[in-house]
PyMOL Python script that loads the backbone (N, CA, C, O; Angstrom):
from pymol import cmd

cmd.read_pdbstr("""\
ATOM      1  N   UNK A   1      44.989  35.471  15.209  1.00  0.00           N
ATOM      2  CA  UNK A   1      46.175  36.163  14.720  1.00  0.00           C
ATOM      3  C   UNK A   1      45.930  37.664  14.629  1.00  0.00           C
ATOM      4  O   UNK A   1      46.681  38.429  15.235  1.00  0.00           O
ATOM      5  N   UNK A   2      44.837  38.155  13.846  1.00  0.00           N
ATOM      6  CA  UNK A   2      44.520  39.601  13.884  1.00  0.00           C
ATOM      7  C   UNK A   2      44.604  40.291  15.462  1.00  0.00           C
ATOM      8  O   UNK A   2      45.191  41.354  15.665  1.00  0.00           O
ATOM      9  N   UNK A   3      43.880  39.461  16.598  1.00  0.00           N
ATOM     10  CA  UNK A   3      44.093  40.238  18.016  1.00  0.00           C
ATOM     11  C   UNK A   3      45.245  40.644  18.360  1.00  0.00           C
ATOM     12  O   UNK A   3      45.339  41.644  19.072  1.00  0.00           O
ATOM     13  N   UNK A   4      46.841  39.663  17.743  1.00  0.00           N
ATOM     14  CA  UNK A   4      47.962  39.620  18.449  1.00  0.00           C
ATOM     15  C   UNK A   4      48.053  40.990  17.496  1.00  0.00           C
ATOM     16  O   UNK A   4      47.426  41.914  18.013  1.00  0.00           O
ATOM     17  N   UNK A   5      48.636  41.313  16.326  1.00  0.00           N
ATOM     18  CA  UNK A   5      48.636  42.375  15.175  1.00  0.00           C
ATOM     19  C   UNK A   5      48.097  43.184  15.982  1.00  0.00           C
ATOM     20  O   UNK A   5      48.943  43.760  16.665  1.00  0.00           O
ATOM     21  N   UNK A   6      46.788  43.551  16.257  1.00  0.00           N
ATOM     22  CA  UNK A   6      46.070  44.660  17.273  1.00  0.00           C
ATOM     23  C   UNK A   6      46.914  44.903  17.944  1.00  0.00           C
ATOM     24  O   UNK A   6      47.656  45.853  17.696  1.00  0.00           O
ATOM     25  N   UNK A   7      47.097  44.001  19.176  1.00  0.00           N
ATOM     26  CA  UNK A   7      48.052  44.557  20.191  1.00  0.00           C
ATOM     27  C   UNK A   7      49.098  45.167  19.378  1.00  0.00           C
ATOM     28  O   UNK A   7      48.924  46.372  19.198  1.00  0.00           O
ATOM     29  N   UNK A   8      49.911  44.774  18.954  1.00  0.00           N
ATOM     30  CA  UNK A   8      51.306  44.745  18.557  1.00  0.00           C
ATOM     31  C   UNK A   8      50.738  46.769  17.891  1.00  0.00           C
ATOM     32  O   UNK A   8      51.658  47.584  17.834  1.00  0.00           O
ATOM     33  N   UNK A   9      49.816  47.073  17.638  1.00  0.00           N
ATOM     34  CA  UNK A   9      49.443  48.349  16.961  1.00  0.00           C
ATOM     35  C   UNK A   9      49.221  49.571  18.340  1.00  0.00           C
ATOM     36  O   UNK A   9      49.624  50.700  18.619  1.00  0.00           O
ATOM     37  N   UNK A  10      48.325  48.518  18.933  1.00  0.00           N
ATOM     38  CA  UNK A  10      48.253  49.000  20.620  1.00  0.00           C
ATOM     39  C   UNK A  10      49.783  50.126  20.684  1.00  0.00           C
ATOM     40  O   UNK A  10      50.015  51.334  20.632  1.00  0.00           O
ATOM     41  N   UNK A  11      50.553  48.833  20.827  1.00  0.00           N
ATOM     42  CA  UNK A  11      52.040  48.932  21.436  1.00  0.00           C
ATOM     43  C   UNK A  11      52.436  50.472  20.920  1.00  0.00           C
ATOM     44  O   UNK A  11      52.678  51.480  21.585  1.00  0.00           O
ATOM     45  N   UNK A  12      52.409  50.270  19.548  1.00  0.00           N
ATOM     46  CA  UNK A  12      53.117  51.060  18.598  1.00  0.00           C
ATOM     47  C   UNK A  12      52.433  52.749  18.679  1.00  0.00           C
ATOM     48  O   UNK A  12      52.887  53.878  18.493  1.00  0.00           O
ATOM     49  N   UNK A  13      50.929  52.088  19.116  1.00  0.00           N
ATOM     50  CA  UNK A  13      50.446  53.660  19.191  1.00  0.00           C
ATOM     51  C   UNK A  13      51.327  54.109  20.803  1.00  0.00           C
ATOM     52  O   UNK A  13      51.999  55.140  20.813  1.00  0.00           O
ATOM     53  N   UNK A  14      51.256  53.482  21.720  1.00  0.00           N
ATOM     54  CA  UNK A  14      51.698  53.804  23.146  1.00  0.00           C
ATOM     55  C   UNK A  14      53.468  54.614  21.960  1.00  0.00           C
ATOM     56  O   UNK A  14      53.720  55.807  21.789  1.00  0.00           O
ATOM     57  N   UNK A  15      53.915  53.939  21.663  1.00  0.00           N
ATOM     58  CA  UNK A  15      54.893  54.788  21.296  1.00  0.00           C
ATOM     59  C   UNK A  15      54.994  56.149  20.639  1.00  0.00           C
ATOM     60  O   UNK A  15      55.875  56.995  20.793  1.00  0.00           O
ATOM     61  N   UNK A  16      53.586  56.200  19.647  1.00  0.00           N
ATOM     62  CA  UNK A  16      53.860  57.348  19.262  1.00  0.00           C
ATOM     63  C   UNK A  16      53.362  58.724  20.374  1.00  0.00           C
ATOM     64  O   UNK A  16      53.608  59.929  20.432  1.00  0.00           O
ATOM     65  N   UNK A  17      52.649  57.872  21.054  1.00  0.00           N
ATOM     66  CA  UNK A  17      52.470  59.106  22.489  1.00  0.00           C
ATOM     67  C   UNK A  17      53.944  59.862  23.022  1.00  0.00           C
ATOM     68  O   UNK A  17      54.348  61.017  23.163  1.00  0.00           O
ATOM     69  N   UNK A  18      54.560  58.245  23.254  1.00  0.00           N
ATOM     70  CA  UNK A  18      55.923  58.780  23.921  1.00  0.00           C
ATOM     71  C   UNK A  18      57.270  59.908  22.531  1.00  0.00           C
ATOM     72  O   UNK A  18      58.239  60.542  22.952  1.00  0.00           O
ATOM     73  N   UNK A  19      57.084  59.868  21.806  1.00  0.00           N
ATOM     74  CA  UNK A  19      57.444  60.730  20.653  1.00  0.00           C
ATOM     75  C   UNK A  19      56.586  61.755  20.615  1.00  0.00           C
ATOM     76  O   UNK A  19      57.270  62.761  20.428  1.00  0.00           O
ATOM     77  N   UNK A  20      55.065  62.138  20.718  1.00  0.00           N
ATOM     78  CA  UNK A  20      54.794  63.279  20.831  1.00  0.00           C
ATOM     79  C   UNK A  20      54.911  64.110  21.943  1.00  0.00           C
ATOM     80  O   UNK A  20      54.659  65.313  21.865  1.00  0.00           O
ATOM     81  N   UNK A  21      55.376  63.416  23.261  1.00  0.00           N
ATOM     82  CA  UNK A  21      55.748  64.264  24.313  1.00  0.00           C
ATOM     83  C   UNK A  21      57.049  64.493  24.323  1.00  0.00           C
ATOM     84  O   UNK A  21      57.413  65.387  25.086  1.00  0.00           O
ATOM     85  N   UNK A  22      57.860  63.950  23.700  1.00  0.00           N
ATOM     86  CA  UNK A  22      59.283  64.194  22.943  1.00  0.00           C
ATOM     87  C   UNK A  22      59.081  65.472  22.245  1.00  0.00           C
ATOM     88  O   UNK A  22      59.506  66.529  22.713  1.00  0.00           O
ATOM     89  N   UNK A  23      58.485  65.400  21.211  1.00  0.00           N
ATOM     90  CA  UNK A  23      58.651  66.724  20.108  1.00  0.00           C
ATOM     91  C   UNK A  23      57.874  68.051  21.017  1.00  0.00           C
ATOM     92  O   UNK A  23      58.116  69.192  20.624  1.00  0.00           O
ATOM     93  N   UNK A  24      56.942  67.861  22.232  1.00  0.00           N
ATOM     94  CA  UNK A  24      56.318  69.085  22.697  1.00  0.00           C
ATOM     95  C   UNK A  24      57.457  69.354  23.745  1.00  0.00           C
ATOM     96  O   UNK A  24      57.196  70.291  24.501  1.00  0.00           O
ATOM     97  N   UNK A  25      58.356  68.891  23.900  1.00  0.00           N
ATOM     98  CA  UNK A  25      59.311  69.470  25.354  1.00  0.00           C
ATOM     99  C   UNK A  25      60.781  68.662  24.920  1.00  0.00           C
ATOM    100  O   UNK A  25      61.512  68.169  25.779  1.00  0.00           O
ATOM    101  N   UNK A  26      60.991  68.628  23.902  1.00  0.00           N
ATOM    102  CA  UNK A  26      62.784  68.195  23.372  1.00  0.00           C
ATOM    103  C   UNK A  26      63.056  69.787  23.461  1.00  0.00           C
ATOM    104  O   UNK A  26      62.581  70.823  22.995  1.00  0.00           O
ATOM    105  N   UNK A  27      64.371  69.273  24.562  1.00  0.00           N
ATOM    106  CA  UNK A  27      65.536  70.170  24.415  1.00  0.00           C
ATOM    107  C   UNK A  27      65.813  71.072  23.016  1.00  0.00           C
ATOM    108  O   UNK A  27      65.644  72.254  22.718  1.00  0.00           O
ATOM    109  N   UNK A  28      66.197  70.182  22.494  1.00  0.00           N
ATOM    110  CA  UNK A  28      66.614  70.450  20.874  1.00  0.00           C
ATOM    111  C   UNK A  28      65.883  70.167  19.384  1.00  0.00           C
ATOM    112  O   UNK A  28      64.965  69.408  19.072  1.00  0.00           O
ATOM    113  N   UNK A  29      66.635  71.044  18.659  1.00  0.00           N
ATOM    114  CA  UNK A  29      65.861  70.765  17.336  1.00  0.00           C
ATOM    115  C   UNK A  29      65.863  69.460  17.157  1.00  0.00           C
ATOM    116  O   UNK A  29      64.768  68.925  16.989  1.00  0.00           O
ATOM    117  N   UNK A  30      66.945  68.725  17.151  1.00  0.00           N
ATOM    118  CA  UNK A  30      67.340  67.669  16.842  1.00  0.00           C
ATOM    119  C   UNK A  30      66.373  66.555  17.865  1.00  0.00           C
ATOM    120  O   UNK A  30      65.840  65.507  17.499  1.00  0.00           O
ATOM    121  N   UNK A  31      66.365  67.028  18.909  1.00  0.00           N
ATOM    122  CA  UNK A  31      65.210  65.864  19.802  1.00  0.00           C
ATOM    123  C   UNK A  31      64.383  65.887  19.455  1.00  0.00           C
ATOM    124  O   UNK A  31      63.636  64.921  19.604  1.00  0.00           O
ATOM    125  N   UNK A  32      63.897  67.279  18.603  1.00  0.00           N
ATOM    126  CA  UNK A  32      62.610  66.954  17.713  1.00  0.00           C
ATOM    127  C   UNK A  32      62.286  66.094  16.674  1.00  0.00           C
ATOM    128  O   UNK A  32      61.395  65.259  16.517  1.00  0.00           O
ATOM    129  N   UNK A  33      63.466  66.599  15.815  1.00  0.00           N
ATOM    130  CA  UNK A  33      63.537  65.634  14.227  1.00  0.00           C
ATOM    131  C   UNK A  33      63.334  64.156  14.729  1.00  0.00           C
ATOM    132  O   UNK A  33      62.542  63.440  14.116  1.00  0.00           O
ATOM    133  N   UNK A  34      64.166  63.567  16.056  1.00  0.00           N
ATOM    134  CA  UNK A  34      64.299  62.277  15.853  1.00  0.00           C
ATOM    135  C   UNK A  34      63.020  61.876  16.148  1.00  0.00           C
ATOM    136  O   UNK A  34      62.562  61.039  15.370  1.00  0.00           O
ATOM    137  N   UNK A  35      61.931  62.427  17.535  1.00  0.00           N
ATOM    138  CA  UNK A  35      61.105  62.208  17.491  1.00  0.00           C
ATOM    139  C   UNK A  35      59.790  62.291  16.138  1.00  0.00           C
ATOM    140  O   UNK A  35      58.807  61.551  16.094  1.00  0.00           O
ATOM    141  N   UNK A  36      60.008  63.002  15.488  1.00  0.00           N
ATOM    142  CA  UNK A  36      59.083  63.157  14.269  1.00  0.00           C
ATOM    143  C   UNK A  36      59.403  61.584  13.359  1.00  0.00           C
ATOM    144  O   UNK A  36      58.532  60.851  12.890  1.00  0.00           O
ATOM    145  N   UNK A  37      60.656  61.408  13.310  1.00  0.00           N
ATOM    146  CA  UNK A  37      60.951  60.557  12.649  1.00  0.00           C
ATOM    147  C   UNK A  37      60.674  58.932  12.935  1.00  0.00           C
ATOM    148  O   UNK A  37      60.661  58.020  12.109  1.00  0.00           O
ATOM    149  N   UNK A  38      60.483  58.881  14.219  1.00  0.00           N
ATOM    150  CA  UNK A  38      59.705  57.926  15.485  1.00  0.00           C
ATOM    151  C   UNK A  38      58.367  57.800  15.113  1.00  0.00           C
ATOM    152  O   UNK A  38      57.913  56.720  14.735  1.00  0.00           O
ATOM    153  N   UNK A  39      57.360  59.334  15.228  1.00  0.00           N
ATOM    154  CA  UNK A  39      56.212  58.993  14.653  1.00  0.00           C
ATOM    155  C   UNK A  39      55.950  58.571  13.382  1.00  0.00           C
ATOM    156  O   UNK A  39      54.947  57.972  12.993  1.00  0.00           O
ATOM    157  N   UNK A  40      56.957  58.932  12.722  1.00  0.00           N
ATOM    158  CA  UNK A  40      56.753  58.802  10.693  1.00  0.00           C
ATOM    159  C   UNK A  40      56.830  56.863  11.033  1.00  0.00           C
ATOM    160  O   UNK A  40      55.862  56.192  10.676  1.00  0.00           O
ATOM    161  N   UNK A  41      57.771  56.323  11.566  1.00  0.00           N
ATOM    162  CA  UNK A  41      58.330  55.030  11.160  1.00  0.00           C
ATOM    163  C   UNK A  41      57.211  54.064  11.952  1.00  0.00           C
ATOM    164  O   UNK A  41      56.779  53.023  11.456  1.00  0.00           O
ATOM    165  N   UNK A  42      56.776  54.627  13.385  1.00  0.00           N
ATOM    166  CA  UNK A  42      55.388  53.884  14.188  1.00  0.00           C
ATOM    167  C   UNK A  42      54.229  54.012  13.369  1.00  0.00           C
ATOM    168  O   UNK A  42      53.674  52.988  12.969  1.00  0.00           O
ATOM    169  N   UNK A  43      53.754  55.237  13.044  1.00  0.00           N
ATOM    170  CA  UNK A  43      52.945  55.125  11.868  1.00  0.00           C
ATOM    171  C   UNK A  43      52.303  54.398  10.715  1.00  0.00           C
ATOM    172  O   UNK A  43      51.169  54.133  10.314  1.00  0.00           O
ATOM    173  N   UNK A  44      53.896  54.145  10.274  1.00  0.00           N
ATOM    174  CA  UNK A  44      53.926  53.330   9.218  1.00  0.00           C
ATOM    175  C   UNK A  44      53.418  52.000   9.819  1.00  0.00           C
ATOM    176  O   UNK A  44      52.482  51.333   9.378  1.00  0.00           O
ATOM    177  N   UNK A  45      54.295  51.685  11.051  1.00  0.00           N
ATOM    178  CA  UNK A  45      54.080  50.076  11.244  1.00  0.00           C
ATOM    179  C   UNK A  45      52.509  49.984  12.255  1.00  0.00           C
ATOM    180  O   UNK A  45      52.390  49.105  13.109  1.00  0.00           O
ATOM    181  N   UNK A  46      51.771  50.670  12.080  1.00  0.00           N
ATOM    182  CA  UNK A  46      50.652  50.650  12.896  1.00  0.00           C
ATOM    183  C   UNK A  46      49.772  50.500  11.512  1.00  0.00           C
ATOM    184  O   UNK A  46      49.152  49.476  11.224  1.00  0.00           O
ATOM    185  N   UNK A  47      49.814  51.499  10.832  1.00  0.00           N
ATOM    186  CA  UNK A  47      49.002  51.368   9.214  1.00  0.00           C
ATOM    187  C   UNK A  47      49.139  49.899   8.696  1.00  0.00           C
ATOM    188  O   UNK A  47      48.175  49.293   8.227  1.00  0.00           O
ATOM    189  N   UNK A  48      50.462  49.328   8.812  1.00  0.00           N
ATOM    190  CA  UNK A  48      50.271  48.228   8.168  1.00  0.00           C
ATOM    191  C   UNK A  48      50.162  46.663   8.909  1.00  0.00           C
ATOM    192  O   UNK A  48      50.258  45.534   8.429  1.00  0.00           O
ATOM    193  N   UNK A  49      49.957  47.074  10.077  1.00  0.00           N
ATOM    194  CA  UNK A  49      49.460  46.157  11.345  1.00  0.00           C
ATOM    195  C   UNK A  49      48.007  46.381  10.828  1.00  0.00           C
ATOM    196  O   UNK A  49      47.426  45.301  10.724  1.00  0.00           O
ATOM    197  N   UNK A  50      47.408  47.217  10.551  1.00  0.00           N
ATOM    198  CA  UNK A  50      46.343  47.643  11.008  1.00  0.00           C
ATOM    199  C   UNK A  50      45.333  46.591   9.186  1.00  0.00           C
ATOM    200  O   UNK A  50      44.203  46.145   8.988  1.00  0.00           O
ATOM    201  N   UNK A  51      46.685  46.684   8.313  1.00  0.00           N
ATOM    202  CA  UNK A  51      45.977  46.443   7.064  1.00  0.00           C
ATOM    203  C   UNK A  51      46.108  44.801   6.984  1.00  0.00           C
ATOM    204  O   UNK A  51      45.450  44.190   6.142  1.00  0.00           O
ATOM    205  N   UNK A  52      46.992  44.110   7.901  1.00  0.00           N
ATOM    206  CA  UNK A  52      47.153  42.799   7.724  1.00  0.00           C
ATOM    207  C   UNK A  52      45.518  42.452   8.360  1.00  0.00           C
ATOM    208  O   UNK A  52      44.617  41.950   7.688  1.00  0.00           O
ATOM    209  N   UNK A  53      45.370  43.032  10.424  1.00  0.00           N
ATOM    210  CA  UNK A  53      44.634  42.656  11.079  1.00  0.00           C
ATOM    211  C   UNK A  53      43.349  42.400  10.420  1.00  0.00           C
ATOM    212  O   UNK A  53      42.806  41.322  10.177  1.00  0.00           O
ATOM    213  N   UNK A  54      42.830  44.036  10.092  1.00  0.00           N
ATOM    214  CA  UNK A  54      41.917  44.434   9.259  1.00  0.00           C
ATOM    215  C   UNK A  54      41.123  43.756   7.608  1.00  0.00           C
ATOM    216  O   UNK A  54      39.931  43.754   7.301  1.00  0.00           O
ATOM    217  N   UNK A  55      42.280  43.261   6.842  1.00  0.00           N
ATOM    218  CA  UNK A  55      42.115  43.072   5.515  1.00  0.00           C
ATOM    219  C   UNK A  55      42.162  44.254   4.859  1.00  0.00           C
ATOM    220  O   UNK A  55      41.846  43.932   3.714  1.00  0.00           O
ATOM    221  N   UNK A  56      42.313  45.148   4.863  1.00  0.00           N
ATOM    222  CA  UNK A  56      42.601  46.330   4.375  1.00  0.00           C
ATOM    223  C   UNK A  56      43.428  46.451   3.273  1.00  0.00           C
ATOM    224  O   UNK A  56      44.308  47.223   3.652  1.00  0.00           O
ATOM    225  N   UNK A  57      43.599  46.213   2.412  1.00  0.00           N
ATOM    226  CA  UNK A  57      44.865  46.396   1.499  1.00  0.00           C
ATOM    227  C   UNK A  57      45.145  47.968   1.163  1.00  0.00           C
ATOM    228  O   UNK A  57      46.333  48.289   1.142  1.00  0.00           O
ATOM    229  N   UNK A  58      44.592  48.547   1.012  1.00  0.00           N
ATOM    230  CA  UNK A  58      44.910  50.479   0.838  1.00  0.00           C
ATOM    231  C   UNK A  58      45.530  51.415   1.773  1.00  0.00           C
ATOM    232  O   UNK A  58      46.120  52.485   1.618  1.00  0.00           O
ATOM    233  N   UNK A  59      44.982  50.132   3.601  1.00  0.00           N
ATOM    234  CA  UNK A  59      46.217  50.754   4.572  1.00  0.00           C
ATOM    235  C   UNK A  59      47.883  50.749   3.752  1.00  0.00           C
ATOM    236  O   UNK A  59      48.688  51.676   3.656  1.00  0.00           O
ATOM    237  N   UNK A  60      47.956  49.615   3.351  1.00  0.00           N
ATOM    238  CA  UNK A  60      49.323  49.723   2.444  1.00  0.00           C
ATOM    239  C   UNK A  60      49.817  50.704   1.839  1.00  0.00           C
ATOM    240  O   UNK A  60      50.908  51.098   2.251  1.00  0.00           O
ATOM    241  N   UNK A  61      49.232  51.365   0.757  1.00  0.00           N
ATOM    242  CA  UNK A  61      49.566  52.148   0.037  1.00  0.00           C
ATOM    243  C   UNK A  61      49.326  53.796   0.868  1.00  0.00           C
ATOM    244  O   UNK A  61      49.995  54.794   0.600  1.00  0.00           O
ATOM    245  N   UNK A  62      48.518  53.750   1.617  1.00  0.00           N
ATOM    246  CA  UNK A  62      48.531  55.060   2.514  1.00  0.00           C
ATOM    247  C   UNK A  62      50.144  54.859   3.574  1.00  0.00           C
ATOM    248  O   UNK A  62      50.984  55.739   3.766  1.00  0.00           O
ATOM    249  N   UNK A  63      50.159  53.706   4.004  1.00  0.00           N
ATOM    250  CA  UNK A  63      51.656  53.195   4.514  1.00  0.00           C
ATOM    251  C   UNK A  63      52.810  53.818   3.887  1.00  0.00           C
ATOM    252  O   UNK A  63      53.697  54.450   4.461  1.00  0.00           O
ATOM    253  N   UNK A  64      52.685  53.535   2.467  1.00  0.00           N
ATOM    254  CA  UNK A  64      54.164  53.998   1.457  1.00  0.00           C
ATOM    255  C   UNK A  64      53.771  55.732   1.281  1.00  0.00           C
ATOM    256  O   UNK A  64      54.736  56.490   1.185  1.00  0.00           O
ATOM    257  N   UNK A  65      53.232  55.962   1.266  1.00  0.00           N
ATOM    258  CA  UNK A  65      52.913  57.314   1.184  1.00  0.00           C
ATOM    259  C   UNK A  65      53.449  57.959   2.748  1.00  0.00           C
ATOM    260  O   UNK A  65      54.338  58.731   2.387  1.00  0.00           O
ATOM    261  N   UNK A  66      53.412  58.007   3.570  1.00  0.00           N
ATOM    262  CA  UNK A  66      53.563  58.161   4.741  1.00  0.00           C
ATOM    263  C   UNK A  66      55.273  58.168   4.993  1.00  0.00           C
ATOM    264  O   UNK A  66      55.919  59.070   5.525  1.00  0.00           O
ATOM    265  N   UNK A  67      55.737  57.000   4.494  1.00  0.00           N
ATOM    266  CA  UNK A  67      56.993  56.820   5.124  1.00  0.00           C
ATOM    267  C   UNK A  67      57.497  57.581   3.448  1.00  0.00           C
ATOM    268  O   UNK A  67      58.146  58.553   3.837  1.00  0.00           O
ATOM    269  N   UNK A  68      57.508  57.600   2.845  1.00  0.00           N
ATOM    270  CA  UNK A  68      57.933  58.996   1.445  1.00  0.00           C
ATOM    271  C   UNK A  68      57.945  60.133   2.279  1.00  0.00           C
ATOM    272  O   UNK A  68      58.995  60.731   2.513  1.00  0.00           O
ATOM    273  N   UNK A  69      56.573  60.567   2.866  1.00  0.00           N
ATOM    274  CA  UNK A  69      56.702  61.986   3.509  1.00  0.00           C
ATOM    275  C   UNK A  69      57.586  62.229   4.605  1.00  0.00           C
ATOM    276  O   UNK A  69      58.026  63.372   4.726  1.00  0.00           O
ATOM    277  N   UNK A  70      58.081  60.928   5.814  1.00  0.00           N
ATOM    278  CA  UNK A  70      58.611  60.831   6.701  1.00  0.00           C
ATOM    279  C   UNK A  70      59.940  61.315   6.008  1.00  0.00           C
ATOM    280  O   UNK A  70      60.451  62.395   6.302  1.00  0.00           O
ATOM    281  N   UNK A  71      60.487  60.431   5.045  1.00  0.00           N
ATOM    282  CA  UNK A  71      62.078  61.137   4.823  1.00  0.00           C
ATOM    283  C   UNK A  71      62.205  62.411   3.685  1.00  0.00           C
ATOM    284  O   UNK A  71      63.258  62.989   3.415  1.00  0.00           O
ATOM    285  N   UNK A  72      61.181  62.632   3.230  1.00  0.00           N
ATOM    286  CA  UNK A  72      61.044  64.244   2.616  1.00  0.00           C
ATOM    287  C   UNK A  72      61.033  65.611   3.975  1.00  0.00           C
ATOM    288  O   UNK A  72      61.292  66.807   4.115  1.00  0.00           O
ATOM    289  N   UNK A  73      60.626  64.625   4.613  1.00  0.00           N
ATOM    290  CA  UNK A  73      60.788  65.571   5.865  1.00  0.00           C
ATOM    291  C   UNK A  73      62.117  65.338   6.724  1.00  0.00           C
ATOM    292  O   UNK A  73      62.570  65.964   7.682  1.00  0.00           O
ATOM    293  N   UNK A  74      62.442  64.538   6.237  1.00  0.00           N
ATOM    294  CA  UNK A  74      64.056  64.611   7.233  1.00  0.00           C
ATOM    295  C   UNK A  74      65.104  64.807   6.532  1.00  0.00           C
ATOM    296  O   UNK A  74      66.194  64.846   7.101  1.00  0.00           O
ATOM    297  N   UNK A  75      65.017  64.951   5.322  1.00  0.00           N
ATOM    298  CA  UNK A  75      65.854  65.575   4.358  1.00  0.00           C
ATOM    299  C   UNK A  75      65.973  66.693   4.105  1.00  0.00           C
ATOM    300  O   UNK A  75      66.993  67.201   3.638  1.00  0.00           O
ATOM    301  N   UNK A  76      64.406  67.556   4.513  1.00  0.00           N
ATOM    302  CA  UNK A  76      63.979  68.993   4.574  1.00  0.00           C
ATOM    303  C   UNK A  76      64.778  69.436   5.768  1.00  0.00           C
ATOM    304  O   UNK A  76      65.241  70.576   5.780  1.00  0.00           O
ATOM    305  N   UNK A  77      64.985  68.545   6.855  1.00  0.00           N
ATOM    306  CA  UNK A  77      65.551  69.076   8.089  1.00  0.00           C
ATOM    307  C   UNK A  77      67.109  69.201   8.037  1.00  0.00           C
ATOM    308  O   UNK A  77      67.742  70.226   8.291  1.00  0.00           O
ATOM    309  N   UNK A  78      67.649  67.929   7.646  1.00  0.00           N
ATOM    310  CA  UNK A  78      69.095  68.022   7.425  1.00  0.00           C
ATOM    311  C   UNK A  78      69.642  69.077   6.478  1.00  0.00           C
ATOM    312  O   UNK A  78      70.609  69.803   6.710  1.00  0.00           O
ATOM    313  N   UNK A  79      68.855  69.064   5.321  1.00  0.00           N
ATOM    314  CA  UNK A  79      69.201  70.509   5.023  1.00  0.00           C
ATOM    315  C   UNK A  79      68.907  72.131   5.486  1.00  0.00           C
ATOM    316  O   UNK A  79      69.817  72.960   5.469  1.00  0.00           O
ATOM    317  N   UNK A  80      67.745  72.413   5.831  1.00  0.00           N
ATOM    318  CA  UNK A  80      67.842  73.048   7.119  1.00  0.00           C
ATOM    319  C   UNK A  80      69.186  73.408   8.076  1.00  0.00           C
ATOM    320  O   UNK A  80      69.946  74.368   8.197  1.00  0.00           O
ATOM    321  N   UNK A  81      69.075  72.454   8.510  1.00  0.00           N
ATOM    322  CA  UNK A  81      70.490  72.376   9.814  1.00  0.00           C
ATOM    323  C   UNK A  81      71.807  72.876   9.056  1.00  0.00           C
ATOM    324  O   UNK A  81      72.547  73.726   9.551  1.00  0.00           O
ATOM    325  N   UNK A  82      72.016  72.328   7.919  1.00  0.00           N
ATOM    326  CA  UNK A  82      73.353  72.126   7.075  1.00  0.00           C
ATOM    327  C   UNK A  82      73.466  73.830   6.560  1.00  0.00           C
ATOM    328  O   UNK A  82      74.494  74.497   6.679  1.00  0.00           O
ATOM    329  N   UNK A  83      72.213  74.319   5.993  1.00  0.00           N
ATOM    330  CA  UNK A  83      72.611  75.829   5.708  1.00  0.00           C
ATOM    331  C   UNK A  83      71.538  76.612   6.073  1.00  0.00           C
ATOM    332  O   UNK A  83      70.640  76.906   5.284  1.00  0.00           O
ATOM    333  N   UNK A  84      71.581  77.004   7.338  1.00  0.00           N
ATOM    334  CA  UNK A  84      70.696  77.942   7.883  1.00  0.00           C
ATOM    335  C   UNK A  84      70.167  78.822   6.881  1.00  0.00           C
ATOM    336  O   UNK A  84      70.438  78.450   5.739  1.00  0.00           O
ATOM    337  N   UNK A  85      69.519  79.839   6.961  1.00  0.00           N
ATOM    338  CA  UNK A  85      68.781  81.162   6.509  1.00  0.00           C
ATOM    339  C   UNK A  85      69.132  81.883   7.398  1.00  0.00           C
ATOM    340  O   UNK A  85      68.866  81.678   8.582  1.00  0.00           O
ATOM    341  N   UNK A  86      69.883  82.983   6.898  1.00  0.00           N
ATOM    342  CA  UNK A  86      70.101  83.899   7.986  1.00  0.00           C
ATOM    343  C   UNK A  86      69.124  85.314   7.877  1.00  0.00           C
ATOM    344  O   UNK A  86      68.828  85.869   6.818  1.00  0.00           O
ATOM    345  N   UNK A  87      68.862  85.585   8.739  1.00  0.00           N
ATOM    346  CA  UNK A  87      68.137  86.547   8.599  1.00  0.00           C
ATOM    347  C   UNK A  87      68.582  88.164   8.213  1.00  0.00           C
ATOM    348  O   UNK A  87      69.789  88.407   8.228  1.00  0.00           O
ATOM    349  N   UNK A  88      67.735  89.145   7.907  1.00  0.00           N
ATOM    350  CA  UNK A  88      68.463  90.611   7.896  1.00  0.00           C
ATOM    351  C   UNK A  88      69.482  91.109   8.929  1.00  0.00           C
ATOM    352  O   UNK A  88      69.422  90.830  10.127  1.00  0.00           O
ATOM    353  N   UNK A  89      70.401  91.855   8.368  1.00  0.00           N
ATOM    354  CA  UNK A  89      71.033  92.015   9.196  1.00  0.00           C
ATOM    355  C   UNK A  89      71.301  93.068  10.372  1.00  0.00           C
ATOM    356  O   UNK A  89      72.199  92.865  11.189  1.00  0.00           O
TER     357      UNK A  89
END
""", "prot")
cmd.dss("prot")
cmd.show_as("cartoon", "prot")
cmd.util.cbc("prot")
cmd.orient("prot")
């Protein structure tokens, strides 16, 4: 059972590759955020692939920590977007 979990982490890392070549060459801000938000959520499910496979129980809690920062950071962005900073004039 732990090998299949491996793979299945395998998988998830192959994804966060494809999200970091997203965030180095997205068009847009926004192709960025979603990709960041791709790595925050693969992350998560690789940490806790990784804590079932493993026995790990603290991957867990590094897990919840992770996906907290994932939407502190996309909340940081939406607001961002919502009221710019404008600069001097």
């Amino acid at each position: 059972m732990s090998l299949i979990l491996l793979w299945f982490a395998v998988l998830l890392v192959a994804s966060l590759l494809g999200g970091l070549v997203r965030i180095l060459i997205g068009p847009t801000a926004t192709d960025r955020m979603l990709a960041a938000q791709l790595l925050g959520t693969s992350g998560v499910g690789v940490l806790l692939l990784l804590a079932e496979a493993l026995e790990r129980p603290p991957l867990r809690d590094v897990a919840l920590v992770f996906s907290l920062l994932a939407a502190v950071g996309a909340i940081g962005f939406v607001r961002l977007a919502a009221d710019p900073v404008e600069g001097p004039p």
